[in-house]
C-alpha positions in Angstrom: -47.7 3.9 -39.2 -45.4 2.8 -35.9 -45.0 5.6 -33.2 -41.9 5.9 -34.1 -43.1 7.0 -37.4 -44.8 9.8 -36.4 -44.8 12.8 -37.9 -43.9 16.0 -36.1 -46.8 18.0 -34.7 -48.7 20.6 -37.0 -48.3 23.0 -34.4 -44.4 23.7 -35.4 -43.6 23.1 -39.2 -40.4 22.5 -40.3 -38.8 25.0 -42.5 -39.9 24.6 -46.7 -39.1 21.3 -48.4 -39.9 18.0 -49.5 -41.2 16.6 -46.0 -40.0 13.4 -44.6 -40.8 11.6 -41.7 -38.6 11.7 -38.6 -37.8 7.6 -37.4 -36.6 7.1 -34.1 -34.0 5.1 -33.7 -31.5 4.2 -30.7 -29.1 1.7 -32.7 -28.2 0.6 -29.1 -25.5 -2.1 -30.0 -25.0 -5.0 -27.3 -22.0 -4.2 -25.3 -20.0 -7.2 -23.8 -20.6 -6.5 -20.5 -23.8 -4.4 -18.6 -22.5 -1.4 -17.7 -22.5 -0.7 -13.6 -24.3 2.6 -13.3 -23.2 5.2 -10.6 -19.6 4.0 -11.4 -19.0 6.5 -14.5 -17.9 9.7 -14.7 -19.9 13.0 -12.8 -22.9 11.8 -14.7 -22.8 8.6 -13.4 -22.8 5.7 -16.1 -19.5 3.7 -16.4 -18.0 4.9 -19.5 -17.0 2.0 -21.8 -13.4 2.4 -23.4 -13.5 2.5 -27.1 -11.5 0.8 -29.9 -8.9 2.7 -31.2 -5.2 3.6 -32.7 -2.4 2.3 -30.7 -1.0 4.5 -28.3 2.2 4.7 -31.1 -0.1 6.1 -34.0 -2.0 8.6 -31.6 1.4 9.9 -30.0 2.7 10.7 -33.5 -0.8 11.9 -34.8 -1.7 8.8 -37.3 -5.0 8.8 -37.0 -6.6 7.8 -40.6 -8.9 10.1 -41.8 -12.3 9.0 -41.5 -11.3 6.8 -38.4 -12.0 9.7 -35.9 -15.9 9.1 -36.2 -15.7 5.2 -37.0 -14.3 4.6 -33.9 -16.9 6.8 -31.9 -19.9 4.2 -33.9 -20.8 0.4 -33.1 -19.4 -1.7 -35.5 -23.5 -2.8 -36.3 -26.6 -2.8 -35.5 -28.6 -5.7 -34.1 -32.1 -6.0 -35.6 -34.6 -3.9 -33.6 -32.0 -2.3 -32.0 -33.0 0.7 -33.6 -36.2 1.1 -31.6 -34.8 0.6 -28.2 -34.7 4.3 -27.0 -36.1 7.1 -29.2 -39.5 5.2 -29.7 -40.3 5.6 -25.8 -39.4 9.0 -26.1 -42.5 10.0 -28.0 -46.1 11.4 -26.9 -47.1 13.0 -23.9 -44.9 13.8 -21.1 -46.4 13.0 -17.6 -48.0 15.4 -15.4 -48.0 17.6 -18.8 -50.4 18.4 -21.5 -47.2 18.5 -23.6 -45.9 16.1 -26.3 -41.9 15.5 -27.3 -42.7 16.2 -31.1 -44.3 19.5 -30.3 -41.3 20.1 -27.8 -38.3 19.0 -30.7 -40.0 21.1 -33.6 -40.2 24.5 -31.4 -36.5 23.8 -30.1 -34.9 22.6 -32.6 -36.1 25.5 -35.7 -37.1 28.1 -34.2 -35.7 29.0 -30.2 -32.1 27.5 -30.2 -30.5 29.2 -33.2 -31.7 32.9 -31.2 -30.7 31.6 -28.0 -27.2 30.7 -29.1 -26.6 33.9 -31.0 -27.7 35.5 -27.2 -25.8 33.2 -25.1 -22.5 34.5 -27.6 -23.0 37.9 -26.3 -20.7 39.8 -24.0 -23.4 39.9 -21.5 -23.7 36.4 -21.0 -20.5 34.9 -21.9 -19.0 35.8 -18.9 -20.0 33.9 -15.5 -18.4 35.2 -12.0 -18.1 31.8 -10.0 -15.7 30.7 -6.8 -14.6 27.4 -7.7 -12.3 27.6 -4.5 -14.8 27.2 -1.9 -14.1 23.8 0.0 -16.9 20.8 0.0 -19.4 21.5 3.1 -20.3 17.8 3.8 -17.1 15.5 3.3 -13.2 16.7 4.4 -12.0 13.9 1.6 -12.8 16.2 -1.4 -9.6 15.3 -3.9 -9.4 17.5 -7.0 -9.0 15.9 -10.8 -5.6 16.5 -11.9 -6.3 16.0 -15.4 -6.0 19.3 -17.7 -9.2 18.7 -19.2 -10.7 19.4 -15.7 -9.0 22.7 -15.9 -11.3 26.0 -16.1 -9.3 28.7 -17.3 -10.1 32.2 -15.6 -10.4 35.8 -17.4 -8.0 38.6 -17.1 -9.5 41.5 -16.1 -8.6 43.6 -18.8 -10.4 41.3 -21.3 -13.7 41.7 -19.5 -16.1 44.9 -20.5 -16.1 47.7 -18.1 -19.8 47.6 -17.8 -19.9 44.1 -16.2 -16.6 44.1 -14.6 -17.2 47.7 -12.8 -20.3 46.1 -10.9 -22.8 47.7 -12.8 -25.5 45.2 -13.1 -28.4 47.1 -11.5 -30.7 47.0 -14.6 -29.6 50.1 -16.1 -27.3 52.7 -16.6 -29.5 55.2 -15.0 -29.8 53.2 -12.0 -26.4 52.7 -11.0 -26.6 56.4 -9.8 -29.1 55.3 -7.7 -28.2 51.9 -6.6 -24.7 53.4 -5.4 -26.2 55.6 -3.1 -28.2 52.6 -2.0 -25.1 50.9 -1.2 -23.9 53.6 0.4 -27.3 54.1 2.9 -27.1 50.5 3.7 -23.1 50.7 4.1 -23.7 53.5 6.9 -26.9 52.9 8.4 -28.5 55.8 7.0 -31.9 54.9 6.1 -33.4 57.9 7.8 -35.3 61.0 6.8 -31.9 62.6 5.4 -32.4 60.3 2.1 -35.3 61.1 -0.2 -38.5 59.0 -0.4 -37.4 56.8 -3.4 -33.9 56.0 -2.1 -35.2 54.4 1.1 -37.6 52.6 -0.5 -34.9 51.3 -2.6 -32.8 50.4 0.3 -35.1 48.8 2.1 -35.5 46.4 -1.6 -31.8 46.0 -2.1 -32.3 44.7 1.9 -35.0 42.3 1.3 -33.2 41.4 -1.7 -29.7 40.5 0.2 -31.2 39.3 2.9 -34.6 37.0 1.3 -35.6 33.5 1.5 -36.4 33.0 -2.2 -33.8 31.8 -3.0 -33.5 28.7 -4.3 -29.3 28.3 -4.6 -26.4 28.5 -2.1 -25.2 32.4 -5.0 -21.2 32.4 -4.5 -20.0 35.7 -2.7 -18.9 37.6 -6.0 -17.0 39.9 -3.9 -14.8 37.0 -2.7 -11.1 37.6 -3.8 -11.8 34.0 -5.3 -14.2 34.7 -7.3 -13.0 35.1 -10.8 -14.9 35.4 -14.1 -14.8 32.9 -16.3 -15.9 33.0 -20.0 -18.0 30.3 -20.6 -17.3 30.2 -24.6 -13.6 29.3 -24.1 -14.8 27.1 -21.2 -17.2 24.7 -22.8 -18.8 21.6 -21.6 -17.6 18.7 -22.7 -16.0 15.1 -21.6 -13.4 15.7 -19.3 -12.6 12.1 -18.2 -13.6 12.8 -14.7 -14.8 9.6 -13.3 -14.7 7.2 -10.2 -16.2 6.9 -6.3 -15.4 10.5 -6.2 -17.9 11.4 -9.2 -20.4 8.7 -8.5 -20.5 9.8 -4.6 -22.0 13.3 -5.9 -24.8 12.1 -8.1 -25.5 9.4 -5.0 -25.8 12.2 -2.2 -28.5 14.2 -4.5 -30.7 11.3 -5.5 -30.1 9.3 -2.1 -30.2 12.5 0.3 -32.3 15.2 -1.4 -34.7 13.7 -3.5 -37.6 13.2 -1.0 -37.1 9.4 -1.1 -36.9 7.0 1.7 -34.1 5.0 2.3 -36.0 1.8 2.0 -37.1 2.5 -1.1 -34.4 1.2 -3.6 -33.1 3.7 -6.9 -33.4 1.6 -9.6 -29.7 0.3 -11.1 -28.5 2.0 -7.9 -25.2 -0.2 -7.6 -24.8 -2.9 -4.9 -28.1 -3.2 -3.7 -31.0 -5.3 -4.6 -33.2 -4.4 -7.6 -36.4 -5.4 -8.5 -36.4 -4.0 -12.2 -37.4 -0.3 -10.7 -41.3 -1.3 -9.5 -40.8 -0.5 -6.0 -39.3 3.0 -6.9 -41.8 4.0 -9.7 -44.3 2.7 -7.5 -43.5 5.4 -4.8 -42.7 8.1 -7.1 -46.4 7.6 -8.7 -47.7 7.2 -5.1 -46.2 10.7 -4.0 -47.4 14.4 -5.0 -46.9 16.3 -8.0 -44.5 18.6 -6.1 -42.2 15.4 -4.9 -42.4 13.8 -8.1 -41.8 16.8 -10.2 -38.1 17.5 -8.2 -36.7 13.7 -8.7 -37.6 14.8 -12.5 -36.2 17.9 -12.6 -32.9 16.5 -11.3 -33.2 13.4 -13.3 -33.8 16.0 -16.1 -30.6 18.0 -15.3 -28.5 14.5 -15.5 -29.2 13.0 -18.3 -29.3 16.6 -19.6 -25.4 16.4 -18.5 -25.0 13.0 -19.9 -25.8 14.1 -23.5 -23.6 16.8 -23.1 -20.9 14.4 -22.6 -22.0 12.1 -25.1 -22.4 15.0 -28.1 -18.3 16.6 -26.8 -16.7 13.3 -26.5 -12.7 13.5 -26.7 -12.2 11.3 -30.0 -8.1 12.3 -30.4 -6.0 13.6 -28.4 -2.6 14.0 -29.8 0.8 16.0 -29.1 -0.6 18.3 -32.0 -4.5 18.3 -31.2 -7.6 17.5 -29.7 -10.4 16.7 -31.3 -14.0 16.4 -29.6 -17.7 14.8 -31.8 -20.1 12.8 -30.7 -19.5 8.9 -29.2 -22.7 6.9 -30.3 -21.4 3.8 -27.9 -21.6 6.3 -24.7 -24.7 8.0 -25.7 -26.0 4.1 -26.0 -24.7 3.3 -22.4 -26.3 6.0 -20.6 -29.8 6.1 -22.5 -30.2 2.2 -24.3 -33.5 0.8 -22.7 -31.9 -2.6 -23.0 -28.2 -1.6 -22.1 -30.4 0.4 -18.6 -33.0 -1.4 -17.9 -35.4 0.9 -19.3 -34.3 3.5 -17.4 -32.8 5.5 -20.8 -36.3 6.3 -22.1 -37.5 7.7 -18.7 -34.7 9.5 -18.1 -35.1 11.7 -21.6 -38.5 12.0 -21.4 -37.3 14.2 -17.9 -34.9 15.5 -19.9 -38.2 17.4 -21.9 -40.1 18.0 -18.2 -36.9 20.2 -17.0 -37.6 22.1 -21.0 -41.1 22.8 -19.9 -39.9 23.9 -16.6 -37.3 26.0 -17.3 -39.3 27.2 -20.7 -42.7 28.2 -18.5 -39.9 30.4 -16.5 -38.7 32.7 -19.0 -42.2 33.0 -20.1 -43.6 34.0 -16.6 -40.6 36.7 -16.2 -40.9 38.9 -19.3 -42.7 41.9 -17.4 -39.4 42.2 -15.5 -37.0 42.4 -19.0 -39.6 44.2 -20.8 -39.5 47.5 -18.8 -38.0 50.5 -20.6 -35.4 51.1 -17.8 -33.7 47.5 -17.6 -30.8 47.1 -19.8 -28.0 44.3 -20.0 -25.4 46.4 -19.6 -21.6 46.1 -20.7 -20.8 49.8 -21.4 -21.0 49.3 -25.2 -24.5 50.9 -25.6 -25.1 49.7 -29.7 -24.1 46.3 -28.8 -26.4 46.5 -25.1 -29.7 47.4 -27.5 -29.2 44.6 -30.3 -28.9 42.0 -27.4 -32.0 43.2 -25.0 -33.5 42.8 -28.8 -32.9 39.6 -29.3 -33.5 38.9 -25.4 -37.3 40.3 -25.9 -37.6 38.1 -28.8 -36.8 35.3 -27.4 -39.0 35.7 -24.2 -41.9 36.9 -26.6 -41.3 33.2 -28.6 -41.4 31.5 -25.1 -44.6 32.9 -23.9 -45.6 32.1 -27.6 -45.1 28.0 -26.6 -48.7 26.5 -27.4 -48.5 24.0 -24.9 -46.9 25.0 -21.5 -46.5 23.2 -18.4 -48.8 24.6 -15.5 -47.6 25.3 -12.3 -50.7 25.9 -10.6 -51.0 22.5 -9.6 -48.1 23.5 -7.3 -48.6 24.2 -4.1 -52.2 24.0 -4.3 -54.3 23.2 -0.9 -54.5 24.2 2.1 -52.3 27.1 2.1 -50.1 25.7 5.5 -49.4 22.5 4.3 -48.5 24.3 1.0 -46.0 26.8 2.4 -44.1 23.8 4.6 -44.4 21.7 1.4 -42.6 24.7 -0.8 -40.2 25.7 1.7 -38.5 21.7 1.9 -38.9 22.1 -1.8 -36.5 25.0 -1.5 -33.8 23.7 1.4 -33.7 20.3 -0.5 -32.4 22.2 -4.0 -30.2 24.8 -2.0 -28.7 21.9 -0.4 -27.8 20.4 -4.1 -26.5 23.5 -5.2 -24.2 23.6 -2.2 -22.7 19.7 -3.5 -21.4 21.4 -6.2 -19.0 22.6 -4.2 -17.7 19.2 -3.9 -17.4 18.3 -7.4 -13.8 17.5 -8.2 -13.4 18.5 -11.3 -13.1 22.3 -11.7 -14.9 22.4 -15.0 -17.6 19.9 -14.1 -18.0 22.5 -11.3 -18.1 25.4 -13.0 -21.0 24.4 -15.0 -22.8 22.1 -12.2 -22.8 25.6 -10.1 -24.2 27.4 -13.1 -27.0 24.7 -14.4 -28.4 24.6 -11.0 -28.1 28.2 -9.9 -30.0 28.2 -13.7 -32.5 25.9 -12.6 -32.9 27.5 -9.0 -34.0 30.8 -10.7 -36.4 29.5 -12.8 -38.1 28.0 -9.7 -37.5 31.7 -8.0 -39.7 33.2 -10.8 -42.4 30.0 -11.1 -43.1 30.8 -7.3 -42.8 34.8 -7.8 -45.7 35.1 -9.7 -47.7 37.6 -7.8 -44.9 39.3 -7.2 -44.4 39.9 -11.2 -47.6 41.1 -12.1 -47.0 43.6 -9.6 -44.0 44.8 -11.5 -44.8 48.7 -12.8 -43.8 49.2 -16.4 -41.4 51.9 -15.0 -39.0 52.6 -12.0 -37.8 50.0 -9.6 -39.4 46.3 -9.5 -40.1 46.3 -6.3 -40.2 43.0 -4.3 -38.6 41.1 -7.4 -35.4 41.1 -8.4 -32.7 39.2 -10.2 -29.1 39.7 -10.1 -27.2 39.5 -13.2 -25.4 36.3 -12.0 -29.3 34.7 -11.7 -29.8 36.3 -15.0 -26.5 34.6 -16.8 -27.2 31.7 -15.2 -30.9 31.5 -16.0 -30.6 31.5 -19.9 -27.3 29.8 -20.0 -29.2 27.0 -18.3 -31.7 26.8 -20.5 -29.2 27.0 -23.2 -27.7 23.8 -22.4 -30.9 21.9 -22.1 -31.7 23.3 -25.4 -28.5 22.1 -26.8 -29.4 18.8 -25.5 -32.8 18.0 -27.2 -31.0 19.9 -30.5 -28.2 16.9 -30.0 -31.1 14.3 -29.5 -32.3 15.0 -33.3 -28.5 14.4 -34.1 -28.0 11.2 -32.4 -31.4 10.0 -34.1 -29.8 11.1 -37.0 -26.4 9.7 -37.0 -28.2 6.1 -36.1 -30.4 6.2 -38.9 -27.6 7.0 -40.9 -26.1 3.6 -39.2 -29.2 0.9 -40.1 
């Protein structure tokens, strides 16, 4: 048996049926031309521009039916070209104990249906994000024009009172509380007039406002441009944004926040020298676990992106519809080993290291959702129950994961070396949160500020850990806390890395469907 024969783990069975094995092909057809990376669209890979209808048949909606997917599949597949990506992608991860197969069967049957039945709920459907806030490092920001860049806000009316009156202070009960908090802090008043339990709580909400955990530039939701979008009606998907001003983003986080040197050379990084990658693996492996594991994290959280855009491709866009699928021949340019250079394998397997980061997370921070008093609340108290349900089952499934990642290794040392180590750790991600600010297109924006505030809070609770076994079963969590913009953003994060290893097994699928 190949490796790319190899059956799924024992540790996750598939549902009941005949069994067959799962191949792993890439079906990378040759293109033409190489493809100049960092010259695409916001995930930087050049976006090749497929066959298709003339511009007369798609303006009066002729498409043929059956044409739609044709034109989004190479015309055939070169022998061997089916093992040029997914075979790579097998075994054990680096700097993990994990394996992909173990990772695909647990995903893909048993936590992504749950999590997108929660991510539909009122609670976190609806995101509050400023998407006005200028770009804090360059003055020539230009904005995409095109309507597909568009993010269409919420009218206030259609948002529940629960979420949209503020109250998002872990429970009903302790909004009476929290207000008076507010209040204290508002005035000044943390004195001997207030009770015991109310200054304690305002000296939290203080440390809370005011703390260096965290790991993202948050948006002011009180800003008058701060609007709430829902993120159903605002999906991710290809919105042709594209060009110096998209690659310049992706460049300024790998060139400026990654830890590297600027001697050492990014492989396929355009206009510059490149030796195949050796000099740049050969650093990566040469530095620690903490420095390696944040280039993979946001190598991760692009190619993450990338499949995105390869899975919601636009395929027809008429005067009577739109119609967005999956486009094979840019899923092959952005992950082909050939068509990259063999950076396509490595850049999926950290694709699976950001699962098992962001996975180990909601594991670590079921004490804080468990507690009788925490509620997600919208004001519709039926619907609140069935979704902190579901919430508690899905943490409970996490924490269930036989083979986490472990995060001890973090940080480990001598304890001032370790505390200088974690806090560049932390500047150098705030400081990528803050280029999303930058991103031209709104909707690339939107859901570049939520991935990473996602990410960001997962690190929060990775490096909180003492402060979450401290959490009592009842009352305030004192010393932890997560808003319920860190809380949307958390599991909608997750969500979308989910979504891509589900859309992995459907690429394999639609290129074995192609040999």
């Amino acid at each position: 048996m190949s490796p790319c024969d190899s059956p799924l783990r024992e540790v996750w069975r598939r549902p009941r049926g005949p069994a067959r094995r799962v191949p792993a092909p890439c079906g990378f057809a040759r293109s033409r031309r190489r493809p100049r990376p960092g010259r695409g669209g916001a995930s930087g890979a050049a976006p090749e521009v497929l066959p298709g209808p003339s511009a007369e048949m798609a303006a009066a909606g002729m498409v043929l039916p059956g044409l739609l997917l044709l034109l989004a599949l190479p015309a055939a597949l070169p022998r061997g070209a089916e093992r040029r990506c997914f075979c790579q992608v097998t075994g054990y991860l680096d700097d993990c104990t994990c394996d992909v197969e173990t990772i695909d069967a647990f995903n893909n049957y048993k936590l992504f249906p749950r999590l997108n039945e929660l991510l539909e709920s009122d609670y976190f459907r609806y995101y509050k994000v400023n998407l006005q806030k200028p770009c804090p490092f360059w003055e020539d920001n230009s904005h995409c024009g095109m309507r597909d860049c568009a993010v269409q806000p919420c009218p206030s009316d259609e948002i529940p009172d629960g979420i949209r009156s503020g109250s998002y202070k872990y429970s009903e009960e302790a909004n009476t509380l929290a207000d008076e908090c507010e209040e204290a802090k508002r005035l000044g008043a943390v004195d001997d007039s207030l009770s015991k339990e109310t200054r304690q709580a305002v000296l939290q909400w203080a440390q809370h406002d005011d703390s260096s955990d965290s790991f993202c530039e948050a948006d002011d939701i009180h800003s008058p441009d701060a609007e709430y979008v829902d993120l159903l009606l605002n999906p991710e998907r290809y919105t042709g944004y594209k060009g110096p001003d998209a690659w310049k983003i992706w460049n300024s986080i790998y060139e400026e926040n990654c830890f590297k040197p600027q001697n050492v050379k990014r492989p396929l990084a355009s206009g510059r020298g490149d030796d195949g990658g050796h000099t740049f693996y050969k650093w990566l492996k040469g530095v620690c676990v903490e420095k390696r594991a944040f280039y993979r994290l946001i190598s991760g959280l692009h190619a993450s992106i990338n499949i995105h855009l390869s899975a919601r491709y636009l395929l027809q866009d008429t005067w009577s519809e739109k119609k967005w699928g999956p486009n094979v021949t840019e899923f092959q340019q952005r992950f082909d080993e050939v068509l990259t250079s063999g950076e396509g394998p490595r850049r999926l397997k950290n694709l699976y290291f950001l699962y098992l980061i962001e996975l180990r997370a909601l594991s670590k921070v079921l004490p804080f959702f468990e507690r009788p008093s925490f509620q997600l609340y919208t004001g519709n108290e039926n619907q609140d129950a069935k979704t902190k349900h579901l919430l508690l089952e899905i943490l409970h499934l996490a924490k269930s994961f036989p083979l986490h990642f472990d995060e001890n290794s973090f940080f480990a040392g001598n304890k001032k070396e370790a505390a200088k180590l974690k806090e560049e750790f932390r500047l150098h991600f705030k400081n990528i949160s803050r280029i999303m600010d930058c991103v031209g297109c709104f909707k690339c924006r939107l859901w570049g500020k939520l991935q990473t505030q996602g990410l960001g809070t997962a690190l929060k609770i990775l490096f909180s850990e003492n402060l979450i076994e401290k959490i009592p079963e009842s009352g305030p969590s004192y010393g932890f806390q997560l808003t319920r913009q860190e809380i949307v953003a958390l599991f909608n994060a997750f969500g979308r890395v989910s979504t891509s290893v589900k859309e992995l097994e459907n690429f394999r699928n639609l290129l074995q469907d192609m040999r």
